[in-house]
Phi, psi and omega in degrees: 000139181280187185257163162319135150304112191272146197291161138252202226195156136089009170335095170299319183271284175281137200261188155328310191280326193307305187304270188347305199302297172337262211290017152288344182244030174265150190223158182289289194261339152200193206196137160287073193292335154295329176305310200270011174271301165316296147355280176282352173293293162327345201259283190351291173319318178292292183300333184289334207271301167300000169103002181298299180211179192256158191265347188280314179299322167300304178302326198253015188244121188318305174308298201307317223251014136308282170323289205277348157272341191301299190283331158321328210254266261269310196298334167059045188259128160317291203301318156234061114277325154303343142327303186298279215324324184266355192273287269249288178318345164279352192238020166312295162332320184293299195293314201296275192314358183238002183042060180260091201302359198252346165287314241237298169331305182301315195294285157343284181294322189280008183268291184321297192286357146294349202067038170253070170338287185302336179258002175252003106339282152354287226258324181299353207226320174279346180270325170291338204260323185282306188217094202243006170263345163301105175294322202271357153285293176321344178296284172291336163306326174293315186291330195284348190289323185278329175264029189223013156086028175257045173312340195280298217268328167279005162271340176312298138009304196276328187282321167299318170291310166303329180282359150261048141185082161293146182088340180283141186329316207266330179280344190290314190279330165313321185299269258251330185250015159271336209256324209245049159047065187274172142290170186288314193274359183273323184277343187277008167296062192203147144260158147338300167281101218280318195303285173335286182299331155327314181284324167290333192289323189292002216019069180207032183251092152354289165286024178317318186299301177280006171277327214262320175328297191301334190271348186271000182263025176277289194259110192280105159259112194290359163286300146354270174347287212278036172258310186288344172286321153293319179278330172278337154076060186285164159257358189195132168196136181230130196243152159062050171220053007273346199244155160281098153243173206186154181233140174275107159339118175216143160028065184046029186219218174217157186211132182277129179219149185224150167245136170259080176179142170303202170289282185325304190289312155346273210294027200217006187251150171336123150284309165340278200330311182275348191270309201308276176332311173297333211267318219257016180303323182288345171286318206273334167277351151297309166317331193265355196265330228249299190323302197286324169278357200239346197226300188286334179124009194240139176286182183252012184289160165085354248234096193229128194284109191291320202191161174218129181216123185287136149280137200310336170260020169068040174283192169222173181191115183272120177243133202227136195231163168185115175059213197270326174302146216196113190224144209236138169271130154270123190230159174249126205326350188248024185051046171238177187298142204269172187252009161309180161280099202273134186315347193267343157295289186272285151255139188275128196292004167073170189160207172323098133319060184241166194219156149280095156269120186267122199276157160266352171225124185283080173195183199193193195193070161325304168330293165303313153336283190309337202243335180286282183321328205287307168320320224249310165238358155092016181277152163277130173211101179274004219220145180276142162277129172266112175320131145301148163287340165289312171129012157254187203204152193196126174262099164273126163229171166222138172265115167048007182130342211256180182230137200241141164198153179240125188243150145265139173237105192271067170200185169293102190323151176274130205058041166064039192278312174331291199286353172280289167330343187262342178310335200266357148300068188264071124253344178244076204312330188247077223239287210279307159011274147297308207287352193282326175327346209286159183260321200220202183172128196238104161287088191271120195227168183228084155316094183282333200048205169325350187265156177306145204275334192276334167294304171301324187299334183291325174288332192278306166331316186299310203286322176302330185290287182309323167302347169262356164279356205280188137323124161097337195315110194245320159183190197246114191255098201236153140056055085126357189224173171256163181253113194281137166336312196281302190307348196217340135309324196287317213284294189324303210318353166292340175293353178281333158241063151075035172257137153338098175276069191354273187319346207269327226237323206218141165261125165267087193265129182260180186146143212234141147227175186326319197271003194118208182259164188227120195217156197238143137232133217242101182140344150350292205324285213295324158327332230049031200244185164255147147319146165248136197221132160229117231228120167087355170331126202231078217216138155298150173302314183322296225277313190294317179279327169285316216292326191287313209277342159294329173270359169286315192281342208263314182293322179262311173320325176263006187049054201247131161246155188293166160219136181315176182043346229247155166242182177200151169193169183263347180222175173320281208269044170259064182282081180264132194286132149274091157214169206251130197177158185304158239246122141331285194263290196271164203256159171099203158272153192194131180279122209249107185230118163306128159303120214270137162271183190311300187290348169284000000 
C-alpha cells in the first residue's frame, strides 16, 4: 500500500468536505480504495453534469488526479494501474508547474506496473530532479536505475532517500537488494509495512498470488513473448490496450482470442500451456458445443464460436453466439470443463448488456455521441475512437467500474436477422419494414464487471438513448425484437428517478399456437436470471402481458431467483408451479409458470 494522499491547493473539483470524506477512507495498512474511487467518480459525474466544472477541467486538476492514482495504485490490479496511467497525462502541466514529486512518483509507478519502463523512467527522474526532497521518488527512482544497469546511481537514490527518513524499512531494503543484484520485480515484492512484509516474504500472506499477479506484469521477457507468438500464429495483435487481443487462423476462418495480460505478464505464461491450448481449441470447442446440447438443453444449429479468453489464471471461456443469444463455456487451466457452476447449468451469470441502433446510413458523430451522454446524464467519455479496417469504429470507456462501448459496423446486421426480429413486434406494425432500410449499425454493449447487473442495465438505456440522438436513426434492435425510437426514449424515462426502465431491458413476446397464447420473456439472461415462458394460455393478450411483465418486474426488482419445484402467487391460496426445462420459444433452459386460471 502506498502512503496517504498529499492535499494540494487550488481544486476546481474537490471540495473541503469531498478532501474529508476521502481521508476518512484511508488506513495506516490498508484503506477503502473501490469506495474512494467510486467516490470520485460520482463526484465527476455530479459536476460535470450540474455545470460545475468540464470533464476536460476534471481531467487537468492536480488534486483529483493525486487522489484517483493514490486509489488506482493502493488497489494494486493491472487494470488500474492502467486506469492511473490513462488518467495522469492530462494534469502533468499542473504537476510541473507545481514540483510536484508525488505526482511524478504515482504516474512512475502505474507506467511501471504497465510495463512501460522506459516513460517510468522518464517520469521517476523528472520527478527527484523536480522535487528532490520528496522521498518516495528516490524510491522509484532507485529501482528504475538498478534495473537499466545504474547500479552507482540506484545506491545514490536509496542513500538520498535514508537521508530524508533515516532508517526506513523500504529504503534499508532497497539498499541492500541493490547490492545483492535483485531484479525490478524481485524488489517490487514487498510491503510497506515490515510486519505485513515479513508474512509475504515467510509465503504466509493470503494475497501472495495477486501480488505476483500484478508484478508480473512489469518486466516483458521478449524471447519468451516472440515464442507464444509464433505458436499462437497471429494475423493480427493489439497488445496493452489494457490486453493482448489478436485474431487467429481457425477452421478456414478467424477467431478473436484475448489473454486478460498485458505483453510482460504474456510472457511469463508457460509456452507448453500455449501451444497445448492451439493444439487442443478445436477439441475444446467440440466439448463446449457437446456441453450446450447434452447438458444445458440447447441446439447447436446457428450455433458459432465467437471468442475465446484466457484469464490471468489461465482458466478459460468459450463464447458461443447465435443471434443476440450468448452462451459461456467454462475451462479450467488444466482444459477440462471447469467445476465451477457453468452458466448454462444453473443460472445465467448475466454478461453483456447489448442493443443494435440500427443507422439508415452507415456512419455516425462520435463527437456528438460524447456530448449528448454527456447533457443527457452527466457521463464523461474521455477516451478517442479508434478506427477499424473495415471502416467503422469503436469508442470504449469506463463507467463507475463497468465497460462500455459503441461500435460502428457500416453494414447491415447479417441474415436479415434484424428485419426477422422486428417482426415480433406487434406493437409497430411497420417494425420489419423500416428495419430492412438500415444501411449501418452502432452496437452498443455493457461489461458490469464487478457491478450490480441492475446498474449496467441502467447504463446500456442512457448510452442507447444519446445513440438514438445520431441522425439517421430508424431503430433499436434489443431483447429478440426491434424498438421504434420514439417508443424507447419514452420508455427510459423512469431513470430519471433512479428507476429501471423495465420495458427498454425485458421484451414481452406473445404467439399463438392451437392450444392457446403463449408469451415469452426476453433480456433475463443478461440479468443473470432464466427467461420466462408461459404456454397455452387460455388469455388476452393484453391480460397475458401484464402477467409476464409483473413476474419480470418482481424477479429483478426483488432479485429473486426462480427454482425448477418452487411456487409463486399474488395472493395467499395462489399457488403456481415453477418449473425449469428446456425452452419452447428460447434456445436453453427456461422457466415454465402457468396462467392462473379463474379458480386459481
Amino acid at each position: 500500500m502506498e502512503r496517504q494522499a498529499e492535499a494540494q491547493s487550488g481544486s476546481v473539483v474537490l471540495r473541503e468536505q469531498d478532501v474529508s470524506a476521502l481521508e476518512n477512507m484511508c488506513g495506516d495498512t490498508s484503506g477503502y480504495f473501490y469506495r474512494m474511487l467510486d467516490y470520485l467518480d460520482q463526484r465527476i459525474r455530479d459536476g460535470v453534469r450540474l455545470g460545475t466544472f468540464t470533464e476536460e477541467q476534471a481531467r487537468a486538476d492536480l488534486d483529483l488526479a493525486l487522489w484517483y492514482s493514490y486509489a488506482c495504485n493502493n488497489i494494486g490490479d493491472y487494470d488500474y494501474y492502467y486506469k492511473a496511467a490513462q488518467w495522469m497525462p492530462a494534469s502533468e502541466r499542473a504537476a510541473e508547474a507545481a514540483k510536484s514529486g508525488v505526482w511524478y512518483y504515482r504516474y512512475a509507478c502505474a507506467l511501471m506496473y504497465c510495463g512501460r519502463l522506459e516513460e517510468a523512467r522518464h517520469y521517476a527522474e523528472a520527478g527527484v530532479a523536480l522535487d528532490p526532497d520528496y522521498p518516495w521518488g528516490w524510491l522509484e527512482a532507485g529501482k528504475l536505475r538498478a534495473h537499466f544497469g545504474d547500479r552507482a546511481g540506484a545506491l545514490e537514490a536509496a542513500d538520498r532517500g535514508l537521508a530524508l527518513v533515516p532508517g526506513d524499512y523500504e529504503f534499508t531494503t532497497l539498499r541492500r537488494e541493490i547490492r545483492e543484484g535483485r531484479t525490478l520485480e524481485e524488489m517490487e515484492f514487498h510491503w510497506i509495512d515490515p510486519a505485513c512484509d515479513a508474512l509475504l516474504q515467510a509465503g504466509e500472506d493470503e494475497s501472495e498470488p495477486e501480488k505476483r499477479m500484478s508484478i508480473a506484469g512489469i518486466c516483458c521477457d521478449q524471447n519468451s513473448l516472440e515464442a507464444i507468438k509464433a505458436a499462437l500464429a497471429p494475423t493480427a495483435w493489439e497488445a496493452d490496450t489494457p490486453y493482448c487481443t489478436f485474431q487467429i487462423p481457425y477452421q478456414g476462418g478467424s477467431l478473436t482470442g484475448r489473454f486478460f495480460l498485458n505483453e510482460a505478464a504474456l510472457s511469463k505464461v508457460p509456452l507448453p500451456w500455449v501451444q497445448e491450448l492451439v493444439r487442443r481449441l478445436p477439441e475444446l470447442d467440440r466439448r463446449g458445443r457437446t456441453f450446450l446440447a447434452a447438458q444445458a438443453g440447447l441446439g447447436t444449429e446457428g450455433l458459432s464460436l465467437e471468442w475465446f479468453a484466457v484469464l490471468p489464471d489461465r482458466t478459460m471461456r468459450l463464447s458461443y453466439v447465435r443471434g443476440q443469444d450468448q452462451q459461456l463455456v467454462l475451462f479450467d487451466p488444466d482444459f477440462s470443463l471447469s467445476k465451477e457452476d457453468q452458466p448454462a447449468l444453473a443460472k445465467s451469470e448475466g454478461g453483456a448488456f447489448l442493443a443494435f441502433v440500427l443507422l439508415e446510413t452507415p456512419a455516425w458523430d462520435p463527437d456528438q455521441f460524447r456530448r449528448d451522454l454527456r447533457d443527457l446524464y452527466g457521463i464523461p467519455c474521455l477516451t478517442e475512437m479508434e478506427e477499424r479496417d473495415d471502416g467503422g469504429s469503436v469508442l470504449t470507456f469506463e463507467v463507475s467500474g463497468m465497460v462500455a462501448a459503441v461500435s460502428l459496423y457500416p453494414s447491415p446486421v447479417p441474415h436479415g436477422e434484424a428485419e426477422e426480429n422486428a417482426a415480433h413486434n406487434y406493437m409497430w406494425q411497420s417494425a420489419a419494414e423500416t428495419a430492412a432500410r438500415h444501411q449501418g449499425q452502432l452496437l452498443v454493449t455493457v461489461l458490469p464487471r464487478e457491478r450490480d447487473h441492475r446498474e449496467a442495465a441502467a447504463l446500456q438505456v442512457k448510452l442507447v438513448c444519446a445513440a438514438c440522438c445520431q441522425s439517421g436513426v430508424l431503430g433499436v434492435y434489443a431483447n429478440g425484437t426491434v424498438y421504434q425510437p420514439e417508443f424507447y426514449l419514452n420508455c427510459a424515462k423512469p431513470l430519471e428517478d433512479g428507476q429501471l426502465p423495465l420495458p427498454d431491458l425485458v421484451w414481452i413476446g406473445l404467439y399463438r399456437r392451437e392450444s392457446g397464447l403463449c408469451g415469452y420473456t426476453d433480456g433475463l439472461r443478461s440479468f443473470g436470471k432464466d427467461e420466462i415462458e408461459v404456454l397455452d394460455a387460455q388469455a388476452e393478450p393484453g391480460d397475458l402481458h401484464s402477467f409476464l411483465l409483473d413476474l419480470a418486474s418482481y424477479v429483478l426488482h426483488e432479485d429473486v431467483t426462480l427454482h425448477d419445484g418452487e411456487t409463486i402467487g399474488y395472493t395467499e391460496d395462489q399457488y403456481l408451479p415453477v418449473s425449469r426445462s428446456a425452452g419452447v420459444w428460447h434456445s436453453g433452459m427456461t422457466l415454465k409458470i402457468p396462467y392462473p386460471d379463474n379458480e386459481s
